[in-house]
C-alpha positions in Angstrom: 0.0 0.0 0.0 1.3 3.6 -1.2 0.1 6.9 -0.3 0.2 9.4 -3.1 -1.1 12.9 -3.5 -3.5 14.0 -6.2 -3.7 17.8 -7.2 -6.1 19.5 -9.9 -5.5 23.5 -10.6 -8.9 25.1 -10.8 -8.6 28.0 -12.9 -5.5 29.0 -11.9 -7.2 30.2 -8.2 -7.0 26.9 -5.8 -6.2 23.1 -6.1 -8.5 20.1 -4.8 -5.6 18.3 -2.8 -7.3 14.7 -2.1 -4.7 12.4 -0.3 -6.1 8.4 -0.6 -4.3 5.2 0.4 -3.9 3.2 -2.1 -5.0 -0.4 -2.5 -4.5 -3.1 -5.0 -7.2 -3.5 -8.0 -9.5 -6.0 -6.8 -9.8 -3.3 -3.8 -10.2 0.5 -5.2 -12.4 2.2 -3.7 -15.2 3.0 -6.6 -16.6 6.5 -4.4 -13.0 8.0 -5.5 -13.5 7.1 -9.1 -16.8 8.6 -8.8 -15.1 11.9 -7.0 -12.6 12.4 -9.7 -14.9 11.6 -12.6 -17.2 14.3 -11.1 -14.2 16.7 -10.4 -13.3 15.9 -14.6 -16.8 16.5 -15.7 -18.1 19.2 -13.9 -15.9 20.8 -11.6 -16.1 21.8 -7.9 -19.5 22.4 -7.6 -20.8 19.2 -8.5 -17.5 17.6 -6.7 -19.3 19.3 -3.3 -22.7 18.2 -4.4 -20.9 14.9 -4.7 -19.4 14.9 -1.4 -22.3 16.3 1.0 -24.7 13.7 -0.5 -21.6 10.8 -0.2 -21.4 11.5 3.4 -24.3 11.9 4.2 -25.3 8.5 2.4 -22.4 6.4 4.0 -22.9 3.9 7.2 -21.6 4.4 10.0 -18.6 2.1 10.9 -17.2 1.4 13.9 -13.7 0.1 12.2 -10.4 2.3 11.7 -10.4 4.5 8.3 -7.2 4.3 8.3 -7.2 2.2 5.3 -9.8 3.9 3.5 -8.3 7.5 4.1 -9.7 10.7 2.5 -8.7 14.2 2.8 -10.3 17.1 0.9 -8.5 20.7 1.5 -8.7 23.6 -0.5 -8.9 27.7 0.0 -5.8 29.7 0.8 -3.4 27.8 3.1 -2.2 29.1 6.5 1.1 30.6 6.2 3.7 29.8 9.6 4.4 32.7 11.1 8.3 31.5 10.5 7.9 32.1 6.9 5.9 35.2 7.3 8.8 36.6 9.7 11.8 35.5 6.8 9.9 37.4 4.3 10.1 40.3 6.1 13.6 39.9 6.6 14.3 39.6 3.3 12.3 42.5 2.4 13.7 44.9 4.9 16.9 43.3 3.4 16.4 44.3 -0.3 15.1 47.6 0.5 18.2 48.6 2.6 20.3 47.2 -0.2 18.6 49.8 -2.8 18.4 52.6 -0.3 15.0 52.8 -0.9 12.9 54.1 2.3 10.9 51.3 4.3 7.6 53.3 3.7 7.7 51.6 0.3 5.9 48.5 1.6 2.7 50.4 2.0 2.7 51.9 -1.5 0.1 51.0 -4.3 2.8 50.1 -6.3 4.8 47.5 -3.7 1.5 46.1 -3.2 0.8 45.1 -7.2 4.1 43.6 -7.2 3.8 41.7 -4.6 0.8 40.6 -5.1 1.8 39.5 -8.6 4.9 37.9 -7.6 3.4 35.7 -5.2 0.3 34.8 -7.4 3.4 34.1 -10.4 5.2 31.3 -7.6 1.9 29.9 -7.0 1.0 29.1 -10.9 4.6 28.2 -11.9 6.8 27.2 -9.2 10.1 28.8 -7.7 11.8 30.5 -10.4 14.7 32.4 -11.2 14.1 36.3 -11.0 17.1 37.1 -13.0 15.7 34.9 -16.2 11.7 36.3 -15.5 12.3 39.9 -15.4 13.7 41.8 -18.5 16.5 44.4 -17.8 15.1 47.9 -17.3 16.1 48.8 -21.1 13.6 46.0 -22.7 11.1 47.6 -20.3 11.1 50.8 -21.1 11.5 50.1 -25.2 8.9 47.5 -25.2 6.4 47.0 -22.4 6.0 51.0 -21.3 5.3 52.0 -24.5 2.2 49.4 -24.8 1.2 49.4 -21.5 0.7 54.1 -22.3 -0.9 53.1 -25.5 -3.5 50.9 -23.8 -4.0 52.9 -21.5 -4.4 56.1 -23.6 -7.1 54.4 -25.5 -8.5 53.4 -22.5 -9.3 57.1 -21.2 -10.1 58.1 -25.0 -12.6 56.0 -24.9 -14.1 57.0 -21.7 -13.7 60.7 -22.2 -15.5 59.9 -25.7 -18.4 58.4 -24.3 -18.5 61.1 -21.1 -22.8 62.7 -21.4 -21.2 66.1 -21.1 -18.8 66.0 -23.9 -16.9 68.2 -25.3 -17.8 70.3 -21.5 -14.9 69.6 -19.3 -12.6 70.2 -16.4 -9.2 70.2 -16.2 -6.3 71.0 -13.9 -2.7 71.5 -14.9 0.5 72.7 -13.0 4.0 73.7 -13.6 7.1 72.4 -11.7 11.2 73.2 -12.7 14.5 71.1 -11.7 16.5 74.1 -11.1 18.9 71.7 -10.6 18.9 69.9 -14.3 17.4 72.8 -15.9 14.2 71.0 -16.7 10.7 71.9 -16.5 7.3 69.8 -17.0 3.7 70.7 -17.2 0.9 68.2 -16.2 -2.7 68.1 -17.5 -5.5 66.4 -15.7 -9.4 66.2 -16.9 -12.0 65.9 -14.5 -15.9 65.3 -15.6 -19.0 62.9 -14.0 -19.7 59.7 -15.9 -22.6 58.4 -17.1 -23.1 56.9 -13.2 -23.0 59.8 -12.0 -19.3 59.5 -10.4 -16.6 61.5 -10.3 -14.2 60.5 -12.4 -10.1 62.3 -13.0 -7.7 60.9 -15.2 -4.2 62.2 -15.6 -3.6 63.5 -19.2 -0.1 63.7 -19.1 2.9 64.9 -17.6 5.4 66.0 -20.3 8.7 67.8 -20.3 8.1 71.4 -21.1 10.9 72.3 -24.2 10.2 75.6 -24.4 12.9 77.8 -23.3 10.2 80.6 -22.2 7.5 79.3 -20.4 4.8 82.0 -22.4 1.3 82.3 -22.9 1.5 80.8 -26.0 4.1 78.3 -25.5 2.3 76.9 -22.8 -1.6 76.5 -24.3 0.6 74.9 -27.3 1.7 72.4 -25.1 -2.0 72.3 -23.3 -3.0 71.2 -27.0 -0.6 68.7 -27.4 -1.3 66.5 -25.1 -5.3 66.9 -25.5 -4.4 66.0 -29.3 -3.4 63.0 -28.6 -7.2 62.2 -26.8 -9.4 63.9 -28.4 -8.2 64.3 -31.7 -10.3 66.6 -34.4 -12.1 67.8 -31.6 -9.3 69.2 -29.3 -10.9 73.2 -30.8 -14.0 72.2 -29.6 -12.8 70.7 -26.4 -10.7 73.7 -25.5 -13.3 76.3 -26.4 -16.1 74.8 -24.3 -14.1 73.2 -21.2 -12.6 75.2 -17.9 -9.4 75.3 -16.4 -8.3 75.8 -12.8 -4.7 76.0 -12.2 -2.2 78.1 -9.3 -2.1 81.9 -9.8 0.6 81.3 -11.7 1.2 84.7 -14.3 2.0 82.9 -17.7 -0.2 80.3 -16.8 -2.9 82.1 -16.2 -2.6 84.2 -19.4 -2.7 81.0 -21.3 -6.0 80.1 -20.7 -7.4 83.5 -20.2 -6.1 87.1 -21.1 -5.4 87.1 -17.6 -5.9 89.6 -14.5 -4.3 92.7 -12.9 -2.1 91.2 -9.8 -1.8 93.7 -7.3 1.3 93.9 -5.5 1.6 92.2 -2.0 0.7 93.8 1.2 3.8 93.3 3.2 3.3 92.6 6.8 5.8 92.0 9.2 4.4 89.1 12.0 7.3 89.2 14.0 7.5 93.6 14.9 3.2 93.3 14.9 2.3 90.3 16.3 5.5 89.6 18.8 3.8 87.6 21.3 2.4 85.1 18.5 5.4 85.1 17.0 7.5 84.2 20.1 5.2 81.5 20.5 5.9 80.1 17.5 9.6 80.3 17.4 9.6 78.8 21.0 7.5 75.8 20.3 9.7 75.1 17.5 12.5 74.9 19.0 10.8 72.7 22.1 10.0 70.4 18.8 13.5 70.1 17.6 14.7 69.7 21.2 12.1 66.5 21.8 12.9 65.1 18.1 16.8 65.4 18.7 17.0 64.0 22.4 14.7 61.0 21.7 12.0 62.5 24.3 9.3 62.8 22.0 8.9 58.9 22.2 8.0 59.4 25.9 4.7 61.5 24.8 1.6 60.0 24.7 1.4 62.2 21.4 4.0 63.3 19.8 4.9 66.6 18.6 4.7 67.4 15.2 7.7 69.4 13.3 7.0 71.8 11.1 8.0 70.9 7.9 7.5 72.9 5.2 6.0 70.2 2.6 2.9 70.1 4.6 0.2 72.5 4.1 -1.3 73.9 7.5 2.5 73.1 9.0 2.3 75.5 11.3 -1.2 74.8 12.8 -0.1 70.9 13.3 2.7 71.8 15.1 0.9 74.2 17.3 -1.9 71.0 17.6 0.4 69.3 18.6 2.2 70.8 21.3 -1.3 71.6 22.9 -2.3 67.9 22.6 1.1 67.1 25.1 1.4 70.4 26.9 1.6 69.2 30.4 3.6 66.9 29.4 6.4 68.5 27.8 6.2 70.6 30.5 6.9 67.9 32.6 10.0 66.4 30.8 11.4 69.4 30.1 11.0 70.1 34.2 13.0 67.0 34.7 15.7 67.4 32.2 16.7 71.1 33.5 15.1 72.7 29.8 12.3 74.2 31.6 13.5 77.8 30.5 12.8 76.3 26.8 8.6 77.4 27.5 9.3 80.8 29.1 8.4 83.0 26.0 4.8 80.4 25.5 2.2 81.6 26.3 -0.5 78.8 25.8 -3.8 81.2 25.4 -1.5 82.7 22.7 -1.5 79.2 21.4 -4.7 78.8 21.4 -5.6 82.0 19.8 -3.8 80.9 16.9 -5.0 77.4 17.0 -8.8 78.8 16.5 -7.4 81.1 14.1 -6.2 78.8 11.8 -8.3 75.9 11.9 -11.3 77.0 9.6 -8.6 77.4 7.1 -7.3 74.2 7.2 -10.9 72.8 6.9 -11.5 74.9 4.0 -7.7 73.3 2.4 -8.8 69.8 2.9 -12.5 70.2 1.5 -11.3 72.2 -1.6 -8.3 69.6 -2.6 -10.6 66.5 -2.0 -10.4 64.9 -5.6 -13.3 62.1 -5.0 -16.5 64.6 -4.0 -17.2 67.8 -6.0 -16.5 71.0 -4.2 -16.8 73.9 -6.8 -20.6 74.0 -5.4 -18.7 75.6 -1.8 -16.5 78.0 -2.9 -19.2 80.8 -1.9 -20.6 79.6 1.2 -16.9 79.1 2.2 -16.0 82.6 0.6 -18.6 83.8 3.4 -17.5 81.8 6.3 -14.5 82.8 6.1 -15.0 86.8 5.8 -17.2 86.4 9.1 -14.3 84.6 10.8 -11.8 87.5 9.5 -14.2 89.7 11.3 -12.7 91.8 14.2 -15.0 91.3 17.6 -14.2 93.1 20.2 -13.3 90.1 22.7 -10.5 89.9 20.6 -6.6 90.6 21.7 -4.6 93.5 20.1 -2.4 91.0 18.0 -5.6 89.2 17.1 -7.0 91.9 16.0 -3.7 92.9 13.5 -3.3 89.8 12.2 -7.1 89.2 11.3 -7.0 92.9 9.6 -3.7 91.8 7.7 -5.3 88.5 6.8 -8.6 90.8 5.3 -6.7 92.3 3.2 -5.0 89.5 1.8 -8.3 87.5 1.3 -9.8 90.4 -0.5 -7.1 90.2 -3.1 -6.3 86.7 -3.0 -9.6 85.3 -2.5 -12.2 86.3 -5.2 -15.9 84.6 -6.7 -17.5 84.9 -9.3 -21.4 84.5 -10.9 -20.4 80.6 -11.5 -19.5 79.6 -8.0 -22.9 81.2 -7.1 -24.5 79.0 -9.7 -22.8 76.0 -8.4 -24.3 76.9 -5.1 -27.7 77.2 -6.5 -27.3 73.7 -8.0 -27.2 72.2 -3.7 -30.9 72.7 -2.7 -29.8 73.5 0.4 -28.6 76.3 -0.8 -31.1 77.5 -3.3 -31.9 81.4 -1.0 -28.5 81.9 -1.2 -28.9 83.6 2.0 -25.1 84.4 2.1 -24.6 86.3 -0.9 -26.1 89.8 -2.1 -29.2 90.7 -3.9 -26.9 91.8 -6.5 -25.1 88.2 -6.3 -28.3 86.5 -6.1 -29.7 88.1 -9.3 -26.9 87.2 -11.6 -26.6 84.0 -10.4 -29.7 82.7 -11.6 -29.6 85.0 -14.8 -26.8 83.0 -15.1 -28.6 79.9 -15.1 -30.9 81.2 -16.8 -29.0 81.7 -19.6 -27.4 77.9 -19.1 -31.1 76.0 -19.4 -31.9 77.9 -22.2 -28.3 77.3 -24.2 -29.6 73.5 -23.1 -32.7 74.2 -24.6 -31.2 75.4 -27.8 -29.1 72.8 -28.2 -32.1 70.1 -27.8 -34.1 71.8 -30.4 -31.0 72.1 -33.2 -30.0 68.4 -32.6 -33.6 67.3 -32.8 -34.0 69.5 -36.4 -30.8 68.0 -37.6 -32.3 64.2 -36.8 -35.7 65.3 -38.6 -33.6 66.1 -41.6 -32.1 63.2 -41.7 -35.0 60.8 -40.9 -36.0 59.5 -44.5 -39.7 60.6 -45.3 -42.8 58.0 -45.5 -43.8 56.8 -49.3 -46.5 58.2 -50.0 -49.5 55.7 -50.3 -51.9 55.8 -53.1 -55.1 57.5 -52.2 -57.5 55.9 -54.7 -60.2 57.5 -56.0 -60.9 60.9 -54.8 -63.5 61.2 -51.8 -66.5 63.6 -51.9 -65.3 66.4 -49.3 -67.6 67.5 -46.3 -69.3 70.8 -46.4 -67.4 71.5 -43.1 -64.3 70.1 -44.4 -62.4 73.7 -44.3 -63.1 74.5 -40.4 -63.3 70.6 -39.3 -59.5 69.4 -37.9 -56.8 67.7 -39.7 -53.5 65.7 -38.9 -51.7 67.5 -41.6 -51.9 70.5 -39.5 -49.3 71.7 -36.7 -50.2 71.0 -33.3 -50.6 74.8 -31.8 -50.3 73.2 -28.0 -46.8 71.8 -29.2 -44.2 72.8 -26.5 -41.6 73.3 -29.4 -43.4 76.6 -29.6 -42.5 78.2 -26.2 -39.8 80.5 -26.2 -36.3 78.6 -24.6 -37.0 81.7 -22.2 -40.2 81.1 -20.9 -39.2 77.0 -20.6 -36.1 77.8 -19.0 -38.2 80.3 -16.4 -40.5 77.7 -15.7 -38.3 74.6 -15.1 -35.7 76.4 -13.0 -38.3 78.4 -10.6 -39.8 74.4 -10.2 -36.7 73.8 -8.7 -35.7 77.2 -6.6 -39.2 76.9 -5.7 -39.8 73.5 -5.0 -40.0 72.3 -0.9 -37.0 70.5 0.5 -39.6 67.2 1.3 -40.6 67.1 -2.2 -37.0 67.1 -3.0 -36.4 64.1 -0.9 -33.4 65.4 0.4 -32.9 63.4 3.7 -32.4 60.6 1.6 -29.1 61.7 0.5 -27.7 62.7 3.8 -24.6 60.4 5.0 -23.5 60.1 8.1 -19.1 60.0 8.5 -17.1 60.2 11.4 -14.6 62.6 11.4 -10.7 61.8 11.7 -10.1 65.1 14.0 -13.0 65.6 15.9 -13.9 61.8 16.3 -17.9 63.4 15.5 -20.3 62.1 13.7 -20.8 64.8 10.6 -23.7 64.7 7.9 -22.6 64.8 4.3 -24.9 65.8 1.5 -24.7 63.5 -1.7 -25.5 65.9 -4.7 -24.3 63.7 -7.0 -26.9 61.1 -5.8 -29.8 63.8 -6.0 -29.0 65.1 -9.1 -28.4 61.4 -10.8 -32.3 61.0 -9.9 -33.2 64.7 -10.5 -35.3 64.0 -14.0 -37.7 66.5 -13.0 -35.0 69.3 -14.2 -33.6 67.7 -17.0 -31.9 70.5 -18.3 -30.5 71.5 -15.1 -29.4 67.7 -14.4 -27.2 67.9 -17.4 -26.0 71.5 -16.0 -25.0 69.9 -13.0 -23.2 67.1 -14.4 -21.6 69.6 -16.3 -20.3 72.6 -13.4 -19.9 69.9 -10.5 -16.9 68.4 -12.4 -14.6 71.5 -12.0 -12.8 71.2 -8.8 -12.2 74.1 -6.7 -8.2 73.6 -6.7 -5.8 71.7 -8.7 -4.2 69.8 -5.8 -4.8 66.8 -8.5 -1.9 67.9 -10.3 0.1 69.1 -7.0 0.4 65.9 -5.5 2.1 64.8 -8.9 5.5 67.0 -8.5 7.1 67.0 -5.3 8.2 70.9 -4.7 11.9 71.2 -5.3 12.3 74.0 -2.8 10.3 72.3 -0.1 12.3 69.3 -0.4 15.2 71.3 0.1 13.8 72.8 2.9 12.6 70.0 4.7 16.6 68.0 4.1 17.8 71.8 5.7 15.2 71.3 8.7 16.0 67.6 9.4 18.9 66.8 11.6 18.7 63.2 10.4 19.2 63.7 6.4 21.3 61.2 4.5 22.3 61.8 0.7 24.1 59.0 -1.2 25.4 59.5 -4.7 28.7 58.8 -6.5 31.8 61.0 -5.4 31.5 63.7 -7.5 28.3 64.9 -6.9 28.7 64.6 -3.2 31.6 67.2 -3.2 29.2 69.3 -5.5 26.5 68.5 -3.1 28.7 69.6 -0.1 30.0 73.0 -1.2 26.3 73.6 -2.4 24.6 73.1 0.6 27.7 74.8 3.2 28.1 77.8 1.1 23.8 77.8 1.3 23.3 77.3 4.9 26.2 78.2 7.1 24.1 78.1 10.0 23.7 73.8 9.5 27.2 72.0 10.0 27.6 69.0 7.1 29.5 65.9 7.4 30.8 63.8 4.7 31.3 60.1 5.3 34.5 58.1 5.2 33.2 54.9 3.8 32.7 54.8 0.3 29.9 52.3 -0.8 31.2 50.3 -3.6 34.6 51.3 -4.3 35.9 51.1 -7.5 39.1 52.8 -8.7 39.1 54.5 -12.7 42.4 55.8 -14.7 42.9 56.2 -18.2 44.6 53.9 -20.4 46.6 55.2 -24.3 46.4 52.4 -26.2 48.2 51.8 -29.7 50.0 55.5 -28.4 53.3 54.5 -30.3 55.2 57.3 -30.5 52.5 59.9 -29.9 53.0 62.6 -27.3 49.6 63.0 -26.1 50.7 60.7 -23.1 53.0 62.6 -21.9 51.1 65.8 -22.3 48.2 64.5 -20.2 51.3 63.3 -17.3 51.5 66.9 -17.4 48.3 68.1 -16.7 47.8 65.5 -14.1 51.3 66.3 -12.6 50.6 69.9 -12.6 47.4 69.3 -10.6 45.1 70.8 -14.3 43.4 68.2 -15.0 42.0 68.1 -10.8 41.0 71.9 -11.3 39.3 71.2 -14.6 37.1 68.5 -12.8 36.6 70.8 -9.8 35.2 73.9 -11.6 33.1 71.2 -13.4 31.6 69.7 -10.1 30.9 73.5 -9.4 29.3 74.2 -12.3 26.4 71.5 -11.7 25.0 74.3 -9.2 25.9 77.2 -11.4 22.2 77.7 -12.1 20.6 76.1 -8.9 19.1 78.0 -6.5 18.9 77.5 -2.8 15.6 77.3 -0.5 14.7 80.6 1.3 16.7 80.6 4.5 14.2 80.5 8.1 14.5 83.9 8.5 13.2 84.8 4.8 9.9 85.0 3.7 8.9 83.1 6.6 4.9 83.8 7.1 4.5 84.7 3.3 1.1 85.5 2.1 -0.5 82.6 0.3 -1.7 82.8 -3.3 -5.1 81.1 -3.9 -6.2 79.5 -7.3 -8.6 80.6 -9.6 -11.0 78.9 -12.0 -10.9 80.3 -15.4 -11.7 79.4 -19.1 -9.9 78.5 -21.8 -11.2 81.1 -24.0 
C-alpha cells in the first residue's frame, strides 16, 4: 500500500488536494473514481454536491479508516508565522540594499508587485528572478510603451463616451529642476460619468521644451497633449471646457487674457504680532529639542515638526504641542530645559489654533479629488469673511493679524457669478442667504442663460435628426373622396399641433423649469435621503454629508438643469490633483535643511558638489561627509596603440601639474551654477499665500 497525493489546478485560483491510500485492483475504492470523474466532468460544484450527499449516504462504521483514508483541502493555506517573519527579513533586506525608504511596503505600487509575484510562484513554481524579469532597457523600449498606448485608449474611450462631452474640467500645474534645468507641465481632466461618479484621469505629464514658459508656448503644449485624446475635436474641447490652475502669471494668461495682480501687502508678524510670534519660534525649538534627544517617544502624542512640505505646518505643530502640553512641560522640568517654555504663552497658542483651523478645513475640503467642491466655494467665501471679522473680545495682536489677513483675502480670495450657480445647484442652498441681492440676481440670470443654451441645443439636434430621418412613401389615395361641407373648419392631422411645447420660447421653458426647482420644498425634493453620516478623523464626531451627485443622478424632473449639473460639479475648486504629482523642489530642500537626520548618497562627484552647495547655502547647518565609500571602485585612463605619440605625456603633465583636478573641480561647481537655494528660516517666513482661480480657456 502507497500513499500518493493528487492535485487539480482550478482555474489558476486553488487546487482540490485529495490524499487516498492506495489499494490493490480487486480493492479500489469505486466512491474516488466517482469523485474524480465528477471533479473531470463538472468541476467543484458538482465535486461538493458529490461529497455532502456521499457523506451523508455512507454507514456508520465502527472500524479504523485508516485504510480507507480521504482528505479534501482547498482555499488559501495558513502561512507559519516562520515564513511570514523570513519574508520580512528579506524585504527589509532588499530595500536597505537599494536605499529605498521602508515606507515603500505600504505603496500601491509594492503592493501590485507583490501581489503578482506571489500569485506568479503559486502558478509556476520557484523560479529564477534574474531569467523572468527583462533588464530595465527592454522595459522601457517595449512594455512602457504598450502598457501608455492601452491605456491612452482606454481614457479616449471613456472621455468619448462622457454625457457632457466636449464640457470639461481640467487641472494643470507647472514644476522646474532648477537643478537639471528641466521643466514639466501636467494636465489632468475631470468630468461625471454616465453613473454619475466623479471620475479624473491624468492626461499627461510632459517635459516642457520651451525655453520661455509663455502664454502661448504653454496652451501649445495644453493642445498637445489633449491632441493625442481627443483628436479633431481638441478646438472644440478647449473652447467649451474650464481650467483651474495656481495663480501662476503665464499660466494664467494662457487660458485667459489674464488679470491685474496687485502687489503684496507686506506685513511683518514678527515687529506686529511679537507675542504670536514668540510663541511660535519657542515651540519650535521645544520640537527640535524633543525630536533630537529621543524625548518625543515618551509622549503619549508626539509633537509634530513643522516641515514645510505640509500645508497647514504650522497649525499641526501648534496641535500638537497643545495635545502634550503638560507633558512637555513635565519632561522638560525633569531634564533642566524648563526655561525652553518661558516665551509660550498657551492662550496665545490657542488663539492661533482657532485662528487657523477654519482654514485648514476649508484646504482639505477644496483639494478632496473624490467629492465635487466647486458647489462651496461661496458659502466658504462667506464663512471665512465672518471669521476674518474683528469682535471686540478679541486681543490687540488678534485683532492685527485678522486685519492683515482681510486684506489678503480680499485680493487673494475672489468669486464669481459661476461659483454662485454652483451653489444654486445644492438645494440647500437654493436662497443663497449668504450672498447679495446683486449676487443673487446674476446667479440665476446666469442659469438662466445655461437651461436655455440646453434648450437650444435640444431643439437644433432634434431638427438636424428630422432632416435626416428618410420621409414615409406616399400611399396611393384611390379615388378621390366627396369632401364634407365643413371640411375647411373641421381638424386635420396635416396641421401643426398649436399646443406643441416646441413653440415656447427657450425663455419662458427655462423660467419655468428652474423656478420648479428654486421653488420646489425641501420634502418634495427628498433630500434626507441623500444625507450620510461619516465620522470625522479630528473631531472623532459624527458629521452629515450631502450626496449631490446622488440627487441630481435622480433629478429628471430638471432635465436641463441635471445635465447642467453634471456639467459645473466636475470643476474642482483647486488643482491639488496635479500638485500631488510634482514633489516641490524648494520644499524638499527645505525640509533635508530642517531635518537633523538627512542622509544623501550618490557617486563621489556629486557629493563634493552636493557639499560646497549646501555649506556655502546654509552656514548656520554644519555637514558631514562620510568616510566609507559604498562600492569602491578605482578609474584611470589607459593610451592604447599610443606609439610614438605625445599626447601621453602631455596629459602626465596636466595631471602632474594638478590641471586636470582643477578642470574637474570647476566642473563639479558648475552642476550648481544655475541652482538656487531654499529661502533661509529667517526669509519669507509667514508669506502671504496665493489662492487659485477657476478660469476658461477662452
Amino acid at each position: 500500500m502507497s500513499n500518493q497525493n493528487i492535485d487539480f489546478p482550478m482555474n489558476g485560483k486553488m487546487k482540490w488536494k485529495i490524499q487516498t491510500a492506495h489499494h490493490p485492483p480487486k480493492q479500489t475504492s469505486p466512491s474516488l473514481k466517482s469523485w474524480i470523474q465528477c471533479l473531470l466532468k463538472d468541476g467543484t460544484t458538482a465535486l461538493s454536491r458529490h461529497q455532502n450527499s456521499a457523506c451523508s449516504a455512507a454507514p456508520k462504521s465502527s472500524k479504523s479508516s485508516s485504510n480507507n483514508q480521504t482528505t479534501l483541502n482547498f482555499g488559501l493555506k495558513n502561512v507559519p508565522s516562520g515564513a511570514v517573519a523570513a519574508l520580512n527579513e528579506d524585504v527589509v533586506i532588499g530595500l536597505a540594499q537599494d536605499l529605498r525608504p521602508l515606507n515603500s511596503v505600504g505603496s500601491r505600487g509594492f503592493l501590485k508587485i507583490a501581489k503578482s509575484l506571489i500569485h506568479f510562484g503559486a502558478m509556476y513554481g520557484d523560479q529564477d528572478p534574474k531569467s523572468i524579469l527583462k533588464h530595465r532597457t527592454t522595459l522601457k523600449r517595449e512594455f512602457l510603451p504598450k502598457l501608455v498606448d492601452a491605456k491612452r485608449n482606454d481614457i479616449s474611450m471613456l472621455v468619448g463616451a462622457a454625457p457632457q462631452f466636449p464640457f470639461f474640467a481640467f487641472t494643470s500645474d507647472m514644476w522646474s529642476d532648477k537643478y537639471r534645468q528641466r521643466s514639466f507641465l501636467s494636465l489632468s481632466i475631470h468630468y461625471i460619468n454616465n453613473n454619475w461618479k466623479l471620475t479624473s484621469h491624468m492626461l499627461g505629464v510632459d517635459e516642457f521644451t520651451e525655453d520661455h514658459k509663455t502664454t502661448i508656448n504653454i496652451r501649445q503644449q495644453c493642445r498637445q497633449i489633449l491632441s493625442k485624446f481627443f483628436g479633431n475635436n481638441v478646438d472644440d474641447v478647449m473652447t467649451n471646457s474650464w481650467i483651474v490652475t495656481d495663480s501662476a502669471t503665464q499660466v494664467a494668461n494662457a487660458e485667459k487674457n489674464g488679470r491685474e495682480i496687485h502687489p503684496k501687502k507686506f506685513f511683518s508678524f514678527k515687529e506686529s504680532c511679537p507675542r504670536f510670534h514668540g510663541a511660535l519660534v519657542s515651540i519650535k525649538d521645544v520640537v527640535t529639542y524633543f525630536k533630537q534627544s529621543s524625548l518625543n517617544s515618551k509622549l503619549t502624542s508626539t509633537l509634530k515638526q513643522e516641515v514645510a512640505t505640509r500645508w497647514n505646518r504650522e497649525l499641526i505643530m501648534l496641535e500638537s504641542y497643545l495635545k502634550a502640553a503638560s507633558e512637555v512641560q513635565n519632561l522638560l522640568l525633569q531634564n533642566g530645559k524648563i526655561n525652553k517654555l518661558s516665551t509660550i504663552d498657551n492662550e496665545s497658542v490657542k488663539e492661533l489654533v482657532d485662528f487657523l483651523g477654519p482654514f485648514e478645513e476649508c484646504t482639505k475640503v477644496f483639494s478632496q479629488d473624490s467629492q465635487p467642491t466647486l458647489y462651496q466655494i461661496a458659502p466658504w467665501f462667506h464663512k471665512l469673511h465672518q471669521h476674518l471679522e474683528i469682535n471686540e473680545d478679541d486681543s490687540d495682536e488678534l485683532k492685527l493679524l485678522k486685519g492683515q489677513a482681510m486684506i489678503c483675502f480680499a485680493e487673494y480670495c475672489k468669486t464669481s457669478t459661476m461659483h454662485y450657480v454652483a451653489a444654486l445647484l445644492n438645494p440647500k442652498f437654493r436662497k443663497l442667504k449668504f450672498a447679495s441681492e446683486e449676487k443673487k440676481a446674476e446667479a440665476r440670470k446666469e442659469m438662466k442663460q445655461l437651461i436655455m443654451g440646453e434648450i437650444e441645443k435640444e431643439r437644433d439636434q432634434a431638427g438636424k435628426d428630422a432632416g435626416h430621418s428618410e420621409k414615409p412613401r406616399p400611399t396611393d389615395p384611390g379615388p378621390e373622396a366627396k369632401k364634407s361641407r365643413f371640411a375647411d373648419i373641421e381638424d386635420s392631422d396635416t396641421e401643426e399641433n398649436s399646443t406643441e411645447i416646441g413653440l415656447a420660447s427657450s425663455s419662458d421653458l427655462a423660467i419655468a423649469e428652474m423656478n420648479k426647482y428654486l421653488d420646489a420644498k425641501l420634502t418634495e425634493l427628498n433630500i434626507d435621503s441623500f444625507l450620510i453620516s461619516e465620522i470625522s478623523d479630528k473631531e472623532k464626531e459624527s458629521q452629515v454629508h450631502f450626496d449631490i451627485l446622488g440627487f441630481w443622478c435622480g433629478a429628471t424632473k430638471f432635465p436641463h438643469l441635471q445635465k447642467i449639473a453634471q456639467r459645473l460639479l466636475a470643476i474642482p475648486a483647486s488643482q491639488s490633483t496635479d500638485e500631488r504629482v510634482f514633489p516641490s523642489t524648494w520644499a524638499t530642500k527645505q525640509e533635508l535643511v530642517e531635518c537633523g537626520n538627512t542622509v544623501f548618497i550618490a557617486s563621489s562627484d556629486y557629493i563634493e558638489a552636493e557639499y560646497q552647495f549646501l555649506t556655502k547655502n546654509y552656514p548656520w547647518h554644519k555637514f558631514y561627509k562620510g568616510k566609507e565609500v559604498l562600492r569602491e571602485c578605482a578609474y584611470g585612463v589607459v593610451f592604447r596603440s599610443a606609439g610614438n605619440s605625445k599626447l601621453p605625456s602631455y596629459y602626465r603633465s596636466l595631471v602632474e601639474t594638478g590641471i586636470q583636478g582643477r578642470v574637474e573641480e570647476e566642473l563639479n561647481s558648475r552642476l550648481n551654477l544655475f541652482r538656487d537655494p531654499g529661502a533661509p528660516e529667517y526669509i519669507n517666513k509667514y508669506a502671504d499665500v496665493e489662492f487659485g482661480d477657476a478660469i476658461g480657456f477662452d
